[in-house]
TIBA-77879 format. One record per residue (C-alpha): x, y negated, z; residue in one letter. Coordinates in Angstrom, 2 decimals. Each point is the difference from the previous one (the first is absolute). Layout:
+---------+---------+---------+---+
|      xx |      yy |      zz | r |
+---------+---------+---------+---+
|       X |       Y |       Z | a |
...
+---------+---------+---------+---+
This chain:
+---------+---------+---------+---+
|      xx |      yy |      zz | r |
+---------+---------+---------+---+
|   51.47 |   14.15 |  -37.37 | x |
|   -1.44 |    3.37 |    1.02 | x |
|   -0.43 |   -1.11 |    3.15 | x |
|   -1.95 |   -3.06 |   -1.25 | x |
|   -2.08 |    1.83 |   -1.44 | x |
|   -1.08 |    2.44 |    2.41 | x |
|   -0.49 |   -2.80 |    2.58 | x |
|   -1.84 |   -1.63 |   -2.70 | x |
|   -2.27 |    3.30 |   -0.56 | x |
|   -1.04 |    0.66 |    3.77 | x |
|   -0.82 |   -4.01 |    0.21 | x |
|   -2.25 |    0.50 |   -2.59 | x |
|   -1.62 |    2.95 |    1.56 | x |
|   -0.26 |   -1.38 |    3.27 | x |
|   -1.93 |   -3.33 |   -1.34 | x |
|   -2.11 |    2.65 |   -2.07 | x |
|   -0.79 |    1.78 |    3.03 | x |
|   -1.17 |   -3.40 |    2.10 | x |
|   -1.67 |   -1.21 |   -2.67 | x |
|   -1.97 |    3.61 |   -0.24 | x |
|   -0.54 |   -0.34 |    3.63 | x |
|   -1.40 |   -3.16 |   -0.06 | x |
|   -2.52 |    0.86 |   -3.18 | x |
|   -1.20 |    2.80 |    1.66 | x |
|   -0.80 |   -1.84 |    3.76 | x |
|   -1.75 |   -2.50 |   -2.41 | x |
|   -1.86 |    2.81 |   -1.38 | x |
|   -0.89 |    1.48 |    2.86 | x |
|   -1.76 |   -3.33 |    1.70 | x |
|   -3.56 |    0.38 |   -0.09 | x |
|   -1.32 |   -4.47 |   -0.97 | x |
|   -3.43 |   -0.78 |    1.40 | x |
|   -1.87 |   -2.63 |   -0.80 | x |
|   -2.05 |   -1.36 |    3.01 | x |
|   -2.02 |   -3.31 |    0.50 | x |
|    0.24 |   -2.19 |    3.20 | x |
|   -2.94 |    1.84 |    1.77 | x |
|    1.20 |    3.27 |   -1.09 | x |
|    3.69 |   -0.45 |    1.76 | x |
|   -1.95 |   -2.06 |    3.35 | x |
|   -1.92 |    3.13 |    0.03 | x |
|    3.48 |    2.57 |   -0.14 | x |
|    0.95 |   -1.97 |    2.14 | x |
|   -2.74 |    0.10 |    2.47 | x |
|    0.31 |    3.98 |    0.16 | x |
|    3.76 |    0.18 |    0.21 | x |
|    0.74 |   -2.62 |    2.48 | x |
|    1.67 |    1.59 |    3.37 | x |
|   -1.48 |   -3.40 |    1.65 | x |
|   -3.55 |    0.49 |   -0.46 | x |
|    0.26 |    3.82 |    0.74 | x |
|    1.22 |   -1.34 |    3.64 | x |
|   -2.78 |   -2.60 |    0.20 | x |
|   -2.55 |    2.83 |   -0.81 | x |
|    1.79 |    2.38 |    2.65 | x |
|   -0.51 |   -3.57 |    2.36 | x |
|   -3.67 |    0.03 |   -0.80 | x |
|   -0.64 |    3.35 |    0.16 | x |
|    1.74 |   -0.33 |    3.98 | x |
|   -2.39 |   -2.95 |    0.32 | x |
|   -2.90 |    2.15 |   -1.29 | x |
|    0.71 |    2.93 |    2.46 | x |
|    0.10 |   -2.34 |    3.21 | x |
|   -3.82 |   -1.08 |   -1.26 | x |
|   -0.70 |    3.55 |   -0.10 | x |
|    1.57 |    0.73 |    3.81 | x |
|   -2.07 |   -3.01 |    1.06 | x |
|   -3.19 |    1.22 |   -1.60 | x |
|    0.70 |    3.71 |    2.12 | x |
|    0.53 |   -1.80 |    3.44 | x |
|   -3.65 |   -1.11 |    0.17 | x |
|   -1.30 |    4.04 |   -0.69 | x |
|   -0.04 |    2.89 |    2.39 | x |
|    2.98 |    2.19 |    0.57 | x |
|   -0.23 |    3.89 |    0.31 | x |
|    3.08 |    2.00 |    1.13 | x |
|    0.57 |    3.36 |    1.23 | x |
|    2.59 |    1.33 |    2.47 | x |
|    1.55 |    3.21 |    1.20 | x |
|    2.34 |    0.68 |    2.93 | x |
|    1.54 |    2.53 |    2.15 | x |
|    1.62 |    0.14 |    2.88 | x |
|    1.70 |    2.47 |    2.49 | x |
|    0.25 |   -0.44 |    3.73 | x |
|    1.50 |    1.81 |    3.09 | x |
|   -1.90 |    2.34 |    1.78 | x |
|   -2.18 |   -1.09 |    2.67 | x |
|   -1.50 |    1.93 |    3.00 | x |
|   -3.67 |    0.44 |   -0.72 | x |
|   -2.54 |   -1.62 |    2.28 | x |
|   -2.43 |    2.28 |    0.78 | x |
|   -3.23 |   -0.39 |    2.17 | x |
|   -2.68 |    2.03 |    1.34 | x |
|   -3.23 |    0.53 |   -2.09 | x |
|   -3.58 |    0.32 |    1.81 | x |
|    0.28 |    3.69 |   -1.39 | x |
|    3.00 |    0.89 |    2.13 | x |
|    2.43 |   -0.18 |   -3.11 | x |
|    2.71 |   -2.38 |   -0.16 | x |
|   -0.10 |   -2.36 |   -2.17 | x |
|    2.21 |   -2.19 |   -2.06 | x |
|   -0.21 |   -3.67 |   -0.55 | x |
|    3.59 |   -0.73 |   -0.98 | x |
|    1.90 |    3.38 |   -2.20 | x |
|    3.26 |   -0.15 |   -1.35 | x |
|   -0.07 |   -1.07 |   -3.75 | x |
|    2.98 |   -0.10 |   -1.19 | x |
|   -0.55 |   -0.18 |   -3.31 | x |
|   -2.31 |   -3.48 |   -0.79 | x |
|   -1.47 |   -0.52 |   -4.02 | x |
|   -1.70 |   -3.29 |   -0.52 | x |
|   -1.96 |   -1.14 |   -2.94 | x |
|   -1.60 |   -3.13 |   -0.98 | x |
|   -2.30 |   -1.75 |   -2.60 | x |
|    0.07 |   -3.74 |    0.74 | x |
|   -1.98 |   -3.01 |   -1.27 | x |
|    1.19 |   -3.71 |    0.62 | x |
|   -2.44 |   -3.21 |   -1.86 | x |
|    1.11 |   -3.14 |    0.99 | x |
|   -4.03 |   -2.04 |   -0.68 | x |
|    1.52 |   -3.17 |    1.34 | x |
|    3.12 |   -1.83 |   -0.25 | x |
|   -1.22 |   -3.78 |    0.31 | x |
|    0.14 |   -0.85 |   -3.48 | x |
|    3.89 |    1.13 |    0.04 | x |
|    0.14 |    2.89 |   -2.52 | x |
|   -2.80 |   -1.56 |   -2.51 | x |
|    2.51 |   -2.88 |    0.04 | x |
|    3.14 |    1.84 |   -0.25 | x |
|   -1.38 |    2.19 |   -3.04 | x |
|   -1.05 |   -3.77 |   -1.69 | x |
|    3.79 |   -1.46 |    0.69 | x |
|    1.48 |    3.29 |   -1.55 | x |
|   -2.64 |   -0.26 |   -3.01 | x |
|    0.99 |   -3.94 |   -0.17 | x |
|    3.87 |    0.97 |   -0.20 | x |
|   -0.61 |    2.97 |   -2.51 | x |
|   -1.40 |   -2.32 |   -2.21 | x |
|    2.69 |   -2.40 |    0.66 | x |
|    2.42 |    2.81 |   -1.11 | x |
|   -2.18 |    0.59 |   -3.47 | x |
|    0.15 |   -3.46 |   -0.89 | x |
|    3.53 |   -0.45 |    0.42 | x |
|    0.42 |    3.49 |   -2.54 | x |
|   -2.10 |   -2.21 |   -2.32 | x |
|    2.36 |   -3.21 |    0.96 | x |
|    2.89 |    2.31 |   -0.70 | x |
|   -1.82 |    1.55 |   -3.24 | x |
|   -0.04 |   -3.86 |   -0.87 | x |
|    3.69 |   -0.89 |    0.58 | x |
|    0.95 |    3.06 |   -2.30 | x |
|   -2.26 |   -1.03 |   -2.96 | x |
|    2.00 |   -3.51 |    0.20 | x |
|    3.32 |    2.00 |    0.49 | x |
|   -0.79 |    2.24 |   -3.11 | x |
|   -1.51 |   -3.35 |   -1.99 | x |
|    3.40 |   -1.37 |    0.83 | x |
|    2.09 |    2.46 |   -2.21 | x |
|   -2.23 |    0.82 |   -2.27 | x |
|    0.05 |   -3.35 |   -1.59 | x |
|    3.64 |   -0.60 |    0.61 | x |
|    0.18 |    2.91 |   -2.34 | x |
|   -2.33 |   -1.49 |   -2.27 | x |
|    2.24 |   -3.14 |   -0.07 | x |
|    3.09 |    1.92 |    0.23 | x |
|   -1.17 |    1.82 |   -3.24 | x |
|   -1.47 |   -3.58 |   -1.48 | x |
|    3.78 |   -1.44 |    0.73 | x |
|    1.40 |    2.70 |   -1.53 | x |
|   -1.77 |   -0.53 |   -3.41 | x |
|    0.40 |   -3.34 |    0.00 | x |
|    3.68 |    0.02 |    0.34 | x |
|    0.26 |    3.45 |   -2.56 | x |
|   -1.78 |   -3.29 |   -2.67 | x |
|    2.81 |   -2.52 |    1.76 | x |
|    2.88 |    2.63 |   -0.63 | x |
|   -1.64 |    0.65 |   -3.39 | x |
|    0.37 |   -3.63 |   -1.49 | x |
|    3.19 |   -0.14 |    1.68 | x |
|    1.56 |    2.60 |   -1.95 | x |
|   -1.98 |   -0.85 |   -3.06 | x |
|    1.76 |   -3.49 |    0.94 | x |
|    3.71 |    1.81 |    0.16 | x |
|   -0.22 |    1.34 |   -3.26 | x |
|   -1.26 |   -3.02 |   -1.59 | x |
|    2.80 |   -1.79 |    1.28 | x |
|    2.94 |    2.88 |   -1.11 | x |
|   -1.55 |   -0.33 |   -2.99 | x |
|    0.24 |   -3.82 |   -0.63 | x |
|    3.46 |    0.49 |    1.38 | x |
|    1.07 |    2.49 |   -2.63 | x |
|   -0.87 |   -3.00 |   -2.44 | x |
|    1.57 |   -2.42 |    2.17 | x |
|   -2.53 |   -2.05 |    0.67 | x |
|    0.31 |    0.21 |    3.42 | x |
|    3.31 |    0.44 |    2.39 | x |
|    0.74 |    2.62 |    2.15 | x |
|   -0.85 |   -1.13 |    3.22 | x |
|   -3.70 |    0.02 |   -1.20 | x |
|   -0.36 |    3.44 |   -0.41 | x |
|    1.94 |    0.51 |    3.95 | x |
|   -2.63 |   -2.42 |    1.02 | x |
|   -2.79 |    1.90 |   -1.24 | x |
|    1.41 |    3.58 |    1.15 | x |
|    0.53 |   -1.61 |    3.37 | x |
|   -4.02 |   -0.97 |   -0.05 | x |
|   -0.76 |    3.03 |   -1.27 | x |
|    1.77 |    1.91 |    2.68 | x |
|   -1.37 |   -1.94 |    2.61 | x |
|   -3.42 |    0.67 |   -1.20 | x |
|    0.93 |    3.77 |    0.04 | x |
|    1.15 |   -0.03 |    3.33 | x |
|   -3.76 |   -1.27 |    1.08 | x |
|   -1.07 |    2.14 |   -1.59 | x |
|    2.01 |    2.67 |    1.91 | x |
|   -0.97 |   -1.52 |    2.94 | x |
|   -3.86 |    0.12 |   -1.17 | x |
|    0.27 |    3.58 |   -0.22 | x |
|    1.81 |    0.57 |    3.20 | x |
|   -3.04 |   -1.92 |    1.99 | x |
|   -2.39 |    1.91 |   -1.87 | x |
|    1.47 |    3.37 |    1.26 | x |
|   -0.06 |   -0.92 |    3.15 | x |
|   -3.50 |   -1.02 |    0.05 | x |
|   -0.80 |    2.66 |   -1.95 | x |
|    1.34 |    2.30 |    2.98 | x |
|   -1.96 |   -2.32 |    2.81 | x |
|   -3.04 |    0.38 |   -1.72 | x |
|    0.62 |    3.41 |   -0.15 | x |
|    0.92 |    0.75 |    3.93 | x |
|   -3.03 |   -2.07 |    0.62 | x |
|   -2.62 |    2.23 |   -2.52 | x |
|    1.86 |    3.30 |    1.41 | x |
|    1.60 |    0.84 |   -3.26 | x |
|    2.15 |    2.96 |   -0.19 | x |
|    3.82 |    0.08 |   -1.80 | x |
|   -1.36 |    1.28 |   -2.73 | x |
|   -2.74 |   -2.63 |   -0.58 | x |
|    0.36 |   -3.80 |   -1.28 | x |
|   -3.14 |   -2.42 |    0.55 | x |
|   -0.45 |   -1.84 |   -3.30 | x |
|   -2.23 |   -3.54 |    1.33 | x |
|   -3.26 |   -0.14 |   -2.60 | x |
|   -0.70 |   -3.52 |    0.16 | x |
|    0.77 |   -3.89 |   -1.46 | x |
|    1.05 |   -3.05 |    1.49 | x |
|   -2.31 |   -1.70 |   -2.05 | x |
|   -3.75 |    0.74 |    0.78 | x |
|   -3.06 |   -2.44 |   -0.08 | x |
|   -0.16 |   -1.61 |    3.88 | x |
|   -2.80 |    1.29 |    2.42 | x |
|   -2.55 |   -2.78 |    1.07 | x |
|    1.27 |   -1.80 |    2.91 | x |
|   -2.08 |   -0.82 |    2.79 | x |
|   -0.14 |   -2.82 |    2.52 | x |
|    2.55 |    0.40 |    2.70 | x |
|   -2.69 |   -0.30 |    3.17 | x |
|   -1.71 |    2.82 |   -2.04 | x |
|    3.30 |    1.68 |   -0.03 | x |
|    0.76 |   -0.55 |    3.64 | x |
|   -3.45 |    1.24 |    1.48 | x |
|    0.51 |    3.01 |   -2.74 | x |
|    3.16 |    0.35 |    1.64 | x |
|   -1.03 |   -0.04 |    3.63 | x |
|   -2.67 |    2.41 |   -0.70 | x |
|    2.14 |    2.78 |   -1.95 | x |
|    3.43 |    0.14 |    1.86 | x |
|    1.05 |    3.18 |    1.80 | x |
|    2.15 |   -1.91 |    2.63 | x |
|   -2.73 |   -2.29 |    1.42 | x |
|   -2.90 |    2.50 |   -0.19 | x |
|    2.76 |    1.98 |    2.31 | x |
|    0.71 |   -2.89 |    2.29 | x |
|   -4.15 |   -0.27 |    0.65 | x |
|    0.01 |    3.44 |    0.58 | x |
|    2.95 |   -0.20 |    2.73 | x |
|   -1.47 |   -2.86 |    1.89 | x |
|   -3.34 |    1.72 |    0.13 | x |
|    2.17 |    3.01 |    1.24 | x |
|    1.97 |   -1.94 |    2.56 | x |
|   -3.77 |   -1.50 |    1.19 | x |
|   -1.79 |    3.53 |    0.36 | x |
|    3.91 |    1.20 |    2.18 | x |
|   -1.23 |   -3.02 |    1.99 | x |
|   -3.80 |    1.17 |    0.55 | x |
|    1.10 |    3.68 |    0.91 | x |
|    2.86 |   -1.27 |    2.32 | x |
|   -2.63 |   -2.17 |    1.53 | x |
|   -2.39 |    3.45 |    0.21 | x |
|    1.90 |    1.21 |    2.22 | x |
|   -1.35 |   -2.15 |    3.23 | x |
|   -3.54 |    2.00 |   -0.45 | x |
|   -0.12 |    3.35 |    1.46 | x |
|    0.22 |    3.10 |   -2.11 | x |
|   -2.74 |    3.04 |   -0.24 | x |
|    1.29 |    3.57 |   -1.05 | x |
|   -1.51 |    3.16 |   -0.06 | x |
|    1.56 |    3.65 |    0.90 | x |
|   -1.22 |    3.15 |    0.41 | x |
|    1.38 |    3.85 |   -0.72 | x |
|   -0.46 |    3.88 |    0.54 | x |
|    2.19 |    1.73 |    1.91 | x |
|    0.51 |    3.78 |   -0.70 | x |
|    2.22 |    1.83 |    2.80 | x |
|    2.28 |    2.71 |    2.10 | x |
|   -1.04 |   -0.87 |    2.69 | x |
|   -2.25 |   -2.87 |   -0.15 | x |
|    1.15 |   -2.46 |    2.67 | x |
|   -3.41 |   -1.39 |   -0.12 | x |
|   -1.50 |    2.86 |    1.07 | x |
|   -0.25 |    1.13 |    3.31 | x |
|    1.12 |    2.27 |    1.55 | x |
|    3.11 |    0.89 |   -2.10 | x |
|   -0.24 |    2.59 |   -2.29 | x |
|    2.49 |    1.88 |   -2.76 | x |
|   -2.56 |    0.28 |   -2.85 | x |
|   -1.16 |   -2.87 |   -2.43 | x |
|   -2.04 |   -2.61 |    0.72 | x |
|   -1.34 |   -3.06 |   -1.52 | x |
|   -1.05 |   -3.08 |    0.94 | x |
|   -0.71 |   -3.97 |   -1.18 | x |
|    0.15 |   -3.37 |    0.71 | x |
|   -1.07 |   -3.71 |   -1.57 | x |
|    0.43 |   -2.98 |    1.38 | x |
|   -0.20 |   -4.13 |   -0.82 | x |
|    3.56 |   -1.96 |    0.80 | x |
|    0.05 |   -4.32 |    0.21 | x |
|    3.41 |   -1.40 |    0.11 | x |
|   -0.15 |   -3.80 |    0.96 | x |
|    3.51 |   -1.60 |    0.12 | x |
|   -0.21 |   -2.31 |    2.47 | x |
|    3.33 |   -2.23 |    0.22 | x |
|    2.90 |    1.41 |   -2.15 | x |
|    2.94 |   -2.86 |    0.52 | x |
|   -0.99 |   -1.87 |   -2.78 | x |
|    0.37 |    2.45 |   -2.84 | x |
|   -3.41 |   -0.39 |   -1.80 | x |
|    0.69 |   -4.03 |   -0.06 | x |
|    3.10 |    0.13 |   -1.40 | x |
|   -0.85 |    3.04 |   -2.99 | x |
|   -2.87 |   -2.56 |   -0.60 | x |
|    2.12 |   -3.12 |    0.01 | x |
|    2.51 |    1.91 |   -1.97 | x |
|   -2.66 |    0.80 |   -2.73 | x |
|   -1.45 |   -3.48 |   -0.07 | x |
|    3.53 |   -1.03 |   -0.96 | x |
|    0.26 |    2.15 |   -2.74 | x |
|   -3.39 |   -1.49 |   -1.46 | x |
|    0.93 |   -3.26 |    0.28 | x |
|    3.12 |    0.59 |   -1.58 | x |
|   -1.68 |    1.34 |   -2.66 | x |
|   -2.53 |   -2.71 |   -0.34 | x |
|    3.51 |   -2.49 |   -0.31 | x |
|    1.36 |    2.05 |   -2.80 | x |
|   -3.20 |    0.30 |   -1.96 | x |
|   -0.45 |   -4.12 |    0.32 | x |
|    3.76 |    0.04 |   -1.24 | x |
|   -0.41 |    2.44 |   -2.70 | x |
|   -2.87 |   -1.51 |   -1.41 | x |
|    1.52 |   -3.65 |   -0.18 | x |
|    3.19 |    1.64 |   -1.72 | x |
|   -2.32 |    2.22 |   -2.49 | x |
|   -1.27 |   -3.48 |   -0.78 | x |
|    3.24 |   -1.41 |   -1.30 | x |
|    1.35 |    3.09 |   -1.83 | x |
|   -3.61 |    0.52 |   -2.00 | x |
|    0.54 |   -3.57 |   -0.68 | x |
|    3.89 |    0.17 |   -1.22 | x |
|   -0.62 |    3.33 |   -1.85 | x |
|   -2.91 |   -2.12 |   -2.16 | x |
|    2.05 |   -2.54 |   -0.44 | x |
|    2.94 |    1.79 |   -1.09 | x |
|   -2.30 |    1.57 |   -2.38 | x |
|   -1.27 |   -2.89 |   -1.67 | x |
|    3.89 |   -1.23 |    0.17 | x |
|    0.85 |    3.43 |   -1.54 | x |
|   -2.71 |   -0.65 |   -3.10 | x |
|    1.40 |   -4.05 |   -1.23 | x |
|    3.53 |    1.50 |    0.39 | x |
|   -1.01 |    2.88 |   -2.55 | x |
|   -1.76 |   -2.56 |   -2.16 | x |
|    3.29 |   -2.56 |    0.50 | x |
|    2.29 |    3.08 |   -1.08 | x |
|   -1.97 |    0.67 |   -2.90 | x |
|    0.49 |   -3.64 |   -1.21 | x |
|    3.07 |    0.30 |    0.62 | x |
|    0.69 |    3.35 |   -2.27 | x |
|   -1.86 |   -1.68 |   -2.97 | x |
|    2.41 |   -3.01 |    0.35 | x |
|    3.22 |    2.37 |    0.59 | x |
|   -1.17 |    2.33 |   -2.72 | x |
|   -0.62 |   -3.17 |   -2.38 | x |
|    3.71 |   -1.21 |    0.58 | x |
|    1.76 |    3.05 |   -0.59 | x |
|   -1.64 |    0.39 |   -3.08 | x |
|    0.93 |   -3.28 |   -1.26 | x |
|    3.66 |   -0.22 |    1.53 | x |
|    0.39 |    3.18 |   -1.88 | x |
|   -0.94 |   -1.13 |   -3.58 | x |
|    1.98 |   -3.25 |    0.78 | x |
|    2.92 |    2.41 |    0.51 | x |
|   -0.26 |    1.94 |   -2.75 | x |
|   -0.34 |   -3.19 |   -2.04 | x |
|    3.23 |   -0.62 |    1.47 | x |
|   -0.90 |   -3.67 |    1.37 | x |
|    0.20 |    0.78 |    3.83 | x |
|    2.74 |    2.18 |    2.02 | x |
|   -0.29 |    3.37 |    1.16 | x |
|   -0.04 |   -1.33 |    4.29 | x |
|   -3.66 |   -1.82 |   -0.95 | x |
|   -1.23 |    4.03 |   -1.24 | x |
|    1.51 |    1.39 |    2.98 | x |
|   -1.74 |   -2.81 |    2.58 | x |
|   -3.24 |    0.64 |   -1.77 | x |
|    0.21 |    3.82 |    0.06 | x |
|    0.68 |   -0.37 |    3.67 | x |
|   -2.99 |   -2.33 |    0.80 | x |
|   -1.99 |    2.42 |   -1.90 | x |
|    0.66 |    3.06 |    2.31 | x |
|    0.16 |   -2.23 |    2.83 | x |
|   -3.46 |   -0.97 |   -1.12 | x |
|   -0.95 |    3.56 |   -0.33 | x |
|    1.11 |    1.24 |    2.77 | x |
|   -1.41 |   -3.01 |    2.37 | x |
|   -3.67 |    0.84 |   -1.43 | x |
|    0.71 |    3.54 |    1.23 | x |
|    0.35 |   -0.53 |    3.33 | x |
|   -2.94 |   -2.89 |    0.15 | x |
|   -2.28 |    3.02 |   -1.09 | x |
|    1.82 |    2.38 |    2.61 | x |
|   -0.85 |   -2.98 |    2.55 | x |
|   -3.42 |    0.01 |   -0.64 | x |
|   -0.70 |    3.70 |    0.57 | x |
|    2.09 |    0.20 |    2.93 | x |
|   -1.97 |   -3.02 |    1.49 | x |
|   -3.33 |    1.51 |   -1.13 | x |
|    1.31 |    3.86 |    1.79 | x |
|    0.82 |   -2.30 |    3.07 | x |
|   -3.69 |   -1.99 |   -0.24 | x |
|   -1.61 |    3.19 |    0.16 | x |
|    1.97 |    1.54 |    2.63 | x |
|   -1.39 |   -3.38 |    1.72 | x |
|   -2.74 |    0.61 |   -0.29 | x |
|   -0.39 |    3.78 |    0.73 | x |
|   -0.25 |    1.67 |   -2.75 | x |
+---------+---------+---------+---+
């Protein structure tokens, strides 16, 4: 018996303990409450994705940049030394009788230079270079904004399946609530035998079923919970509480051509298709530059020991200069410049394809998003109806039952159709913000 007890004792303890832990962890998370723009915008400055695309753009940025430099002057300075053998001197005679020497031994040889190179004309090929790597560095910033766009959906996404998860939940805490209000008004009927046993199992086994939704209702709404959270860079410590309703007043809808030039205008992903083909075009004009000749200028200052422009030799320091105009004119190179430029007018056209093809499919899905909208909307209004009826029903089963003229099954069908009701207007609503989240990521915004 001793034993009993003291197993008894540390069970106790132990459960005490958990259920200290588990106070104090609940204690210790931090519950903000955050509207749909508020977590799209978290989750705009914590997403790992967009900090690559901005690294991407900033790349694309830096290439304009080195274009931009390749059509101004270069300046660069140079130093050198250099030892050689000994050489036997060459030495002449002088009009004054004194030998002299055209060629001494200088070992020891220091160079310095300060040298200047300004390519002034390339044949159109650099100006169109820098505009190809402008073209594709705005390519790259609208598809930061197109991925910007896809995360506002992603984020829209769990935030309302919270909101739903959380609008399930209640509904099913009401279900659970009747159900058990249900239970005891059966026990108690039994304990005056008006009713047999088997009612009351029937109504625990409803009202256990309703529980376990409910279980499950909770379970979901974790999980979203913790999506939304990963999403809106959350910490451990912090739980996103969703500030908004299912139910809110609908925006005015527009016509869907007004929706689909909207559309065509505003997304990220065709404004960065234009931008490739008109960077795949200019990669066509400067491989095409390169069948006109090419003017550069050079020039520098020489500074030294010895000078080997000055003559005769001599071990001091000298210095000296030079400038000079260069034309390069490729005149037959195998073909290369004709394929680079058929290789580039392949990439346009390309382009041009999957533009045409993007714009019929944007098309359709601005079209299907409306429509699944205004779906959405007489589903909602349909569910409604359909809650009045079911609400009705149970209510009048239920006096019936307690007037004792109908069985306890009819009260259990009707309490049923009544969450089922519920529930179904629930996810009509959820439908019609998810379909309005995808309509605007439709149409760019």
């Amino acid at each position: 018996m001793s034993e009993r007890l003291t197993l008894l004792v540390a069970v106790t303890m132990v459960c005490g303990a958990v259920l200290e832990a588990r106070a104090q962890d609940a204690a210790a998370l931090r519950v903000t409450r955050i509207t749909l723009e508020q977590a799209q915008a978290r989750a705009i400055d914590a997403s790992h994705r967009l900090a690559e695309s901005r690294a991407r753009q900033r790349v694309a940025e830096a290439v304009v940049s080195a274009r931009e430099a390749a059509q101004r002057p270069t300046v660069s300075a140079s130093a050198g030394y250099t030892r050689t053998n000994h050489v036997a001197e060459f030495v002449v005679p002088t009009p004054s009788g004194l030998p002299g020497v055209l060629y001494p031994d200088v070992p020891d040889n220091f160079r310095t230079r300060l040298d200047l190179q300004w390519p002034i004309y390339s044949g159109g090929r650099t100006d169109a270079l820098e505009r190809a790597a402008r073209a594709e560095a705005n390519a790259v910033a609208a598809e930061t904004s197109a991925a910007q766009a896809d995360l506002r959906l992603e984020v829209a996404r769990a935030f309302w399946a919270v909101v739903t998860a959380e609008a399930s939940v209640r509904v099913l805490e009401e279900g659970v609530a009747r159900a058990q209000a249900h239970v005891n008004d059966v026990r108690e009927r039994l304990r005056v035998g008006l009713v047999p046993p088997n009612e009351v199992s029937s109504a625990e086994a409803q009202e256990s079923r309703q529980r376990m939704l409910l279980i499950e209702a909770q379970t979901q709404r974790s999980v979203m919970l913790a999506d939304l959270g990963r999403l809106a860079g959350a910490g451990a410590e912090e739980v996103l509480a969703p500030q908004a309703l299912l139910e809110e007043d609908p925006e005015p809808s527009t016509s869907i051509d007004a929706a689909i030039a909207l559309a065509r205008g505003a997304r990220a992903e065709r404004t960065s298709l234009l931008h490739r083909v008109e960077a795949a075009t200019e990669q066509r004009n400067a491989a095409l530059a390169g069948r006109r000749p090419s003017v550069a200028v050079g020039g520098g200052i020489d500074y030294a020991r010895p000078n080997p422009r000055i003559f005769p030799r001599a071990d001091r320091w000298d210095d000296s200069w030079d400038i000079g105009v260069s034309v390069n004119w490729s005149l037959w190179d195998g073909g290369r410049i004709a394929a680079d430029a058929a290789q580039a007018t392949g990439l346009a056209e390309a382009g041009r394809q999957r533009l045409a093809e993007f714009d019929s499919v944007l098309a359709v899905e601005v079209r299907q998003r409306s429509l699944e909208i205004a779906s959405g909307r007489a589903a909602v209004a349909a569910a409604d109806d359909g809650v009045r009826a079911a609400t009705e029903a149970e209510r009048v089963v239920s006096e019936r039952f307690r007037a004792g003229v109908i069985t306890q099954i009819e009260v259990l069908d009707a309490q049923l159709a009544l969450l089922q009701a519920q529930l179904d207007r629930t996810r009509a609503l959820a439908n019609v913000r998810l379909a309005e989240a995808r309509l605007a990521r439709a149409m760019g915004q």
